[in-house]
C-alpha positions as CSV (number, residue, x, y, z in Angstrom):
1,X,9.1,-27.1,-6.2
2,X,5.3,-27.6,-6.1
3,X,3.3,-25.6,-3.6
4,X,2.8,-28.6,-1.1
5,X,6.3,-28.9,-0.9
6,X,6.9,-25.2,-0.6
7,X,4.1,-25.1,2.5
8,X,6.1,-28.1,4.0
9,X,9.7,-25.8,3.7
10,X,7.9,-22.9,4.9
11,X,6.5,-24.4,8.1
12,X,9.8,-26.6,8.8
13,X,12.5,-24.7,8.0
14,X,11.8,-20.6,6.8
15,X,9.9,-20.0,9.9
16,X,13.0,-20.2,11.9
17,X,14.4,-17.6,9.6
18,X,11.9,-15.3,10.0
19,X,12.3,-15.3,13.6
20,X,16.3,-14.8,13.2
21,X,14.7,-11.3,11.1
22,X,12.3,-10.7,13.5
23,X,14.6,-10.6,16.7
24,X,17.4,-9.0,14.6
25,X,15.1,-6.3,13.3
26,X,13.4,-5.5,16.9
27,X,17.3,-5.7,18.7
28,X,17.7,-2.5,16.6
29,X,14.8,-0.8,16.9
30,X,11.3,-1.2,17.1
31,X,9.5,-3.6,14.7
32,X,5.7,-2.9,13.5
33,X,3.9,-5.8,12.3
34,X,3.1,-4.2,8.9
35,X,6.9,-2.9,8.0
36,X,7.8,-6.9,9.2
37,X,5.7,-8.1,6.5
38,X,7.2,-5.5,3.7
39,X,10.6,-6.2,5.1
40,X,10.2,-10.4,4.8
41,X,8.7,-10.0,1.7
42,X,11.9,-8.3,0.5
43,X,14.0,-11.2,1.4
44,X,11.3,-13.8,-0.9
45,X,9.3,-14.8,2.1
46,X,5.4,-14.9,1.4
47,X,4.4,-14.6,4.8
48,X,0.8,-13.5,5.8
49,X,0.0,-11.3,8.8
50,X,-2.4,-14.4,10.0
51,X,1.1,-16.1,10.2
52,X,3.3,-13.4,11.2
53,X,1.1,-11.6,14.3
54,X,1.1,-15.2,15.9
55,X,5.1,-15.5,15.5
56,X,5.2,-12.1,17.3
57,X,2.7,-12.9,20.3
58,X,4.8,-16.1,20.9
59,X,7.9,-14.8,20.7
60,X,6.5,-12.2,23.2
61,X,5.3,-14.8,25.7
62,X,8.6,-16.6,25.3
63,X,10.0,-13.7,26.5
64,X,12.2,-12.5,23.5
65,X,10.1,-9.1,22.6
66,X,8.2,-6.9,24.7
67,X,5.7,-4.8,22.6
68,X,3.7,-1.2,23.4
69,X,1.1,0.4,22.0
70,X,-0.3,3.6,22.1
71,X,-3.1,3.8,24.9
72,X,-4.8,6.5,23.7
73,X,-5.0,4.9,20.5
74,X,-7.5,2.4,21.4
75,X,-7.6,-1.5,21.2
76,X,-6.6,-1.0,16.9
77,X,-3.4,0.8,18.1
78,X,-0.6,-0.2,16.2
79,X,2.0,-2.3,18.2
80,X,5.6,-1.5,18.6
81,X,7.7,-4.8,19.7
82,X,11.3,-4.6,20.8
83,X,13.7,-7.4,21.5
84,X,14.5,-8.0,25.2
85,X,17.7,-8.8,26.8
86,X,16.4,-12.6,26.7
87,X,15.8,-12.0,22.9
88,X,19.3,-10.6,22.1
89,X,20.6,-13.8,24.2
90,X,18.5,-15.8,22.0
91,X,19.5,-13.7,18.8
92,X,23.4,-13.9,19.6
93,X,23.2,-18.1,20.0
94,X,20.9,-18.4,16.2
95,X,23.8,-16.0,15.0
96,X,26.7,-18.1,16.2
97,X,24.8,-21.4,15.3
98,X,24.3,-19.4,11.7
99,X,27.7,-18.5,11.1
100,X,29.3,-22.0,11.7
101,X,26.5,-23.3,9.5
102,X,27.5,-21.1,6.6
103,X,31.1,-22.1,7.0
104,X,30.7,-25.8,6.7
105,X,28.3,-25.6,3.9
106,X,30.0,-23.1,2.1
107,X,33.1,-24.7,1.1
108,X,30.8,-27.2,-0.7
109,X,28.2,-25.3,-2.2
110,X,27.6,-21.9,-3.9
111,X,26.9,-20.1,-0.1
112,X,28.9,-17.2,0.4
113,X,29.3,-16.1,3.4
């Protein structure tokens, strides 16, 4: 797949993904924006902090994360974000949507799930 192509996939389709990661991550435990990168990275997703700190503001003013810092730290203080109640809603409709994905396709192509 040429890298146009790849830019198109990644904008239209994987960015949904990473969210899925992103609310599943921070509805265990807090997510830092740094160990989001490694951790999206590890799954084949070349996502850039330019791209990902966005993602996490909006999915905070949607509502789905909340996010502290350390005051004392300063304005460079490293964010925690944490999935809200809305989030987890939101996370446990993608899962459900997900899961009946996987089994239709499945059957029918090399999925596993």
């Amino acid at each position: 797949m040429d890298t146009y192509d790849l830019k198109a996939v990644q904008r239209e389709i994987l960015l949904g993904f990473w969210k899925i990661h992103i609310l599943y991550h921070a509805a265990e435990g807090p997510v830092v924006g740094q160990w989001m990168l490694t951790e999206l990275r590890c799954h084949g997703y070349e996502v850039s902090p330019g791209t990902l700190y966005p993602i996490l503001h909006r999915m905070e003013k949607l509502g789905w994360l909340y996010s502290q810092a350390d005051a004392a730290a300063g304005s460079k203080a490293r964010r925690s974000f944490y999935a809200t109640e809305k989030g987890r809603q939101v996370l446990e409709v993608v899962m459900g949507q997900l899961k009946e994905l996987v089994g239709e396709a499945a059957p029918r192509s090399n999925i596993s799930g």
